[in-house]
C-alpha positions as CSV (number, residue, x, y, z in Angstrom):
1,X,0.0,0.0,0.0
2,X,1.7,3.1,-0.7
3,X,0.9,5.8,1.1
4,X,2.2,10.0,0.0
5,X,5.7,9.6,1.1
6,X,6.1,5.9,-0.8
7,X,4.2,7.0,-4.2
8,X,6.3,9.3,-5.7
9,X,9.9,11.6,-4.6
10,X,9.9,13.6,-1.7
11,X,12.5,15.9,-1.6
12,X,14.9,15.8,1.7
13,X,16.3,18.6,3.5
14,X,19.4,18.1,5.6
15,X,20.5,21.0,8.0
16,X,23.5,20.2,10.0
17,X,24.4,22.6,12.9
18,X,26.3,22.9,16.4
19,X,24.5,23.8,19.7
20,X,24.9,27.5,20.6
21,X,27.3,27.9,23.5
22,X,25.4,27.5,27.3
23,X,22.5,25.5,25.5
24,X,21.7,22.1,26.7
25,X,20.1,18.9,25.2
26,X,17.1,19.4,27.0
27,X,16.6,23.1,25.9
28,X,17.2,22.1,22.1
29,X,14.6,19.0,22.5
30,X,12.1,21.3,24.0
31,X,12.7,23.9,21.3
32,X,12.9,21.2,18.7
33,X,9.6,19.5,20.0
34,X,8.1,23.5,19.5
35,X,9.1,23.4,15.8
36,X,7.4,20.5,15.6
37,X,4.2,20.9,17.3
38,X,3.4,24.6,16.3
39,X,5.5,25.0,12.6
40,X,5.9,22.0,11.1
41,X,3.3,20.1,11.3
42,X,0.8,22.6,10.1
43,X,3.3,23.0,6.8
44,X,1.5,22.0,3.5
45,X,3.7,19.4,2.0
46,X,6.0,18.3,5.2
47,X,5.8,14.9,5.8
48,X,8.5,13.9,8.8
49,X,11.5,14.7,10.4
50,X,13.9,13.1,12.4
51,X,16.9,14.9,14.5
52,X,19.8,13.3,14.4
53,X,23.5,13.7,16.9
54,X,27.1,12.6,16.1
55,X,29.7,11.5,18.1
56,X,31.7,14.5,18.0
57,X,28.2,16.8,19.3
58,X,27.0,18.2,16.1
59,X,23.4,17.5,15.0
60,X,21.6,17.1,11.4
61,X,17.7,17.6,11.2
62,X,16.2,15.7,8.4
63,X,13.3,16.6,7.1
64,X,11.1,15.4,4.3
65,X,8.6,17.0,1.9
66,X,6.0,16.2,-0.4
67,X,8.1,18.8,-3.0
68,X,9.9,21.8,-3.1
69,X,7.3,24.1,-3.4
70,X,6.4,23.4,-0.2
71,X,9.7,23.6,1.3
72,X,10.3,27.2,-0.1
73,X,6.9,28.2,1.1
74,X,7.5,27.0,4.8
75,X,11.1,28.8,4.3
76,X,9.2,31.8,3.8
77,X,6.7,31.8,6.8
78,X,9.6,30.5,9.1
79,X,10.9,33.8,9.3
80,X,7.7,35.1,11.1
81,X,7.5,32.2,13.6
82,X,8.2,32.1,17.0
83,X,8.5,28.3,17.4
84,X,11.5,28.4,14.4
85,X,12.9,31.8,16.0
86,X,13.4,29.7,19.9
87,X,14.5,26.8,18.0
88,X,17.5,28.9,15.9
89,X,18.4,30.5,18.5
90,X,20.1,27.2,20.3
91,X,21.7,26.6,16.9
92,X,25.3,27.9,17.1
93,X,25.4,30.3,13.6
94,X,28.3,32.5,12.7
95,X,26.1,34.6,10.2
96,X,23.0,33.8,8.4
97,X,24.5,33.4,5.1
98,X,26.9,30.6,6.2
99,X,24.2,28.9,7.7
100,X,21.4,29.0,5.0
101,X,24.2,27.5,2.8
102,X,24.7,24.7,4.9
103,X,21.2,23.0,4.2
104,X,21.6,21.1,1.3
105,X,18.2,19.4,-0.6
106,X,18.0,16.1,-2.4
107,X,15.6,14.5,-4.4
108,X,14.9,10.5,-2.7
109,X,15.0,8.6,-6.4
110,X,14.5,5.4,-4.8
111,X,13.7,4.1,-1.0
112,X,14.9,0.6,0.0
């Protein structure tokens, strides 16, 4: 049975980052359960997400979209929310720039 994320390609957002200095796990999973709860799931086209830590204490969040339509749109209204604002703000960032370039997209061509 396929279901939206198994019938066609989603497109996959990765976003690695550091912890901001004096942030804990605990704040970051609060702020990351926020994003969740009051942004992302009320995003046309997002479909799940997973958060992800290395060895080494860096972290990648993973999301996936129906498209990238949708992805550009929720870009877009991110910049107005208060959920994504708290959650940024324990991401260590040395200018904007640097860190919008760090989220790379791919297209899933096939899912094992």
């Amino acid at each position: 049975m396929k279901n939206k994320e198994t019938a066609g390609r989603v497109v996959i957002e990765w976003a690695p980052f550091k912890v901001a200095p004096g942030v804990t796990e605990e704040q970051l999973l609060a702020a990351a359960k926020e994003i969740q709860d009051g942004f992302l799931k009320h995003q046309k086209g997002f479909l799940r997400r997973e958060l992800l830590r290395d060895r080494d204490g860096g972290y990648v969040d993973v999301l996936h979209w129906t498209d990238q339509a949708s992805v550009d749109a929720a870009m877009k209204e991110a910049m107005a929310s208060p959920a994504c604002a708290a959650y940024f703000q324990c991401m260590a960032v040395t200018d904007h720039a640097s860190a919008e370039a760090s989220v790379s997209f791919f297209d899933r061509v096939a899912s094992y």
